[in-house]
C-alpha positions in Angstrom: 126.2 138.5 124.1 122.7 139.3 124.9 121.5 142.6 123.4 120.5 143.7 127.2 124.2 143.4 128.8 125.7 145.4 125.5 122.9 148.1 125.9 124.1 148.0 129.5 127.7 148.2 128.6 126.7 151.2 126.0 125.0 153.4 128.9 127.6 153.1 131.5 130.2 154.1 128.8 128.2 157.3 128.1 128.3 155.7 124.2 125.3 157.4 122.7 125.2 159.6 118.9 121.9 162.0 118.8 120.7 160.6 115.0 121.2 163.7 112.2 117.1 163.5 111.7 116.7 164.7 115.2 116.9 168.2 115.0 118.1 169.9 117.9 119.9 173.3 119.0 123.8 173.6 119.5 122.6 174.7 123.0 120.8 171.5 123.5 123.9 169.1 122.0 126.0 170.9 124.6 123.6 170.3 127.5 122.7 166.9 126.9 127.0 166.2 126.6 126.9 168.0 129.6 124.5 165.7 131.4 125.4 162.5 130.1 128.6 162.1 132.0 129.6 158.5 133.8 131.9 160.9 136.5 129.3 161.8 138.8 131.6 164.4 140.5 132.4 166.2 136.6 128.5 165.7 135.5 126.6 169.0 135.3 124.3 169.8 138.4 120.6 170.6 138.9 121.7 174.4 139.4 124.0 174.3 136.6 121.5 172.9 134.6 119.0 175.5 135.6 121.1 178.2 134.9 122.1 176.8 131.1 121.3 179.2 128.1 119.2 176.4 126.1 116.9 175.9 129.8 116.4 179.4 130.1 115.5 179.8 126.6 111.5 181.0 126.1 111.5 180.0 129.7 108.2 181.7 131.3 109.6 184.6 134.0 107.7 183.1 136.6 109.6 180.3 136.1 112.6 181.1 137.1 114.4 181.2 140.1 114.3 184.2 141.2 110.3 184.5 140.7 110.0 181.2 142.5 111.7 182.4 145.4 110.2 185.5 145.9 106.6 182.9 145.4 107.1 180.4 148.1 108.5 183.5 150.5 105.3 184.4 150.8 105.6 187.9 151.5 103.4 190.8 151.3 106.0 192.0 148.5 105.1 189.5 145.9 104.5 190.2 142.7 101.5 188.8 141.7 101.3 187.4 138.0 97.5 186.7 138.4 95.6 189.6 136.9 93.0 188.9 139.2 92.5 189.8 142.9 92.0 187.9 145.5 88.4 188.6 146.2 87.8 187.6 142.5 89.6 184.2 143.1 87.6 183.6 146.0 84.2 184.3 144.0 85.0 182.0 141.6 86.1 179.5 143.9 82.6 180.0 145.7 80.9 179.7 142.4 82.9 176.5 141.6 81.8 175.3 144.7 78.1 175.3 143.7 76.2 172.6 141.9 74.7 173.4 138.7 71.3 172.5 138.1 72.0 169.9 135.3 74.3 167.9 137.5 72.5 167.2 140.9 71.2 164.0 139.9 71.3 161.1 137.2 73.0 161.3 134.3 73.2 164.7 133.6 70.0 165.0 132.5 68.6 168.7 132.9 65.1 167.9 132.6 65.8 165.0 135.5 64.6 166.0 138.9 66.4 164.3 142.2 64.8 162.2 144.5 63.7 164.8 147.0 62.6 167.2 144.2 60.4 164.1 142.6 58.9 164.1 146.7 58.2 167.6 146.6 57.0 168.0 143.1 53.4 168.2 142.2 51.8 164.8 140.5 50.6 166.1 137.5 47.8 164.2 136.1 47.8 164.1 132.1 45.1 165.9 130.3 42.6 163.0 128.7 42.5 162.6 124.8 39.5 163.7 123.1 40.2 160.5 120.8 40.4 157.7 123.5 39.7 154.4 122.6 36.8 152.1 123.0 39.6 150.0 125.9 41.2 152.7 126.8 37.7 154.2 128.1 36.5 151.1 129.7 39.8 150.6 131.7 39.3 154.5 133.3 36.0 153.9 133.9 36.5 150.1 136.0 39.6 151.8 137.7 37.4 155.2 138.8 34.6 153.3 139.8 36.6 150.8 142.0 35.2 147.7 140.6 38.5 145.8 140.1 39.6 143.6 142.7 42.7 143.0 142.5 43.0 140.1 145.4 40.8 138.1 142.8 43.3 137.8 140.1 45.6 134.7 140.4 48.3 135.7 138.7 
């Protein structure tokens, strides 16, 4: 028989062992029994399960029922488990909202300006090396004094 049809045969007959490496509570044998049941109508339900000593166990309080009914109640009666107010939430919500600096354009680059900032920015003009070249003179000089004409270069 193929392995598929017994692994088949082994779920519907609720055939399962938990290995004795797996370490697990008493509590969580006795759920996991009480869960893996092939009776629907005698299987364990989601308010049973949520009820069960091992799923309460180090379960958060606002977790629980109780807490998340009196949450999504909504009342002005609420406990809140926030240590913050409201108005503090909403700052940093506002904050959040904003852009940093670093992130308004390219890469993530801090020094990198955006394109409207690179339209509005002053264009600085290098300061000229004392030690400039012989070429590196004579270019400045034909490109200040308008000599070149570009239009006569076939290139």
């Amino acid at each position: 028989m193929p392995v598929a049809y017994l692994c088949l045969q082994r779920i519907a007959a609720v055939d399962y062992t938990i290995p004795d490496n797996i370490l697990i509570s008493a509590d969580c044998r006795q759920l996991i029994s009480l869960i893996f049941v092939s009776n629907p109508t005698k299987r364990i339900t989601m308010k049973e399960i949520k009820s069960h000593p091992w799923f309460l166990k180090n379960l958060p309080r606002e977790l629980t029922e109780e807490a998340q009914a009196d949450y999504y109640e909504r009342s002005s009666s609420v406990p809140s488990f926030s240590k913050q107010t409201t108005q503090e939430i909403m700052e940093i919500v506002q904050d959040a909202r904003k852009k940093p600096r670093s992130s308004t354009s390219g890469y993530g680059y801090a020094d990198e300006l955006s394109d409207d900032e690179e339209k509005n920015a002053k264009v600085s003009v290098p300061e000229q090396n004392d030690e400039e070249d012989e070429c590196d003179k004579k270019v400045r000089e034909v490109l200040e004094s308008g000599e070149l004409d570009m239009s006569a270069l076939h290139i």
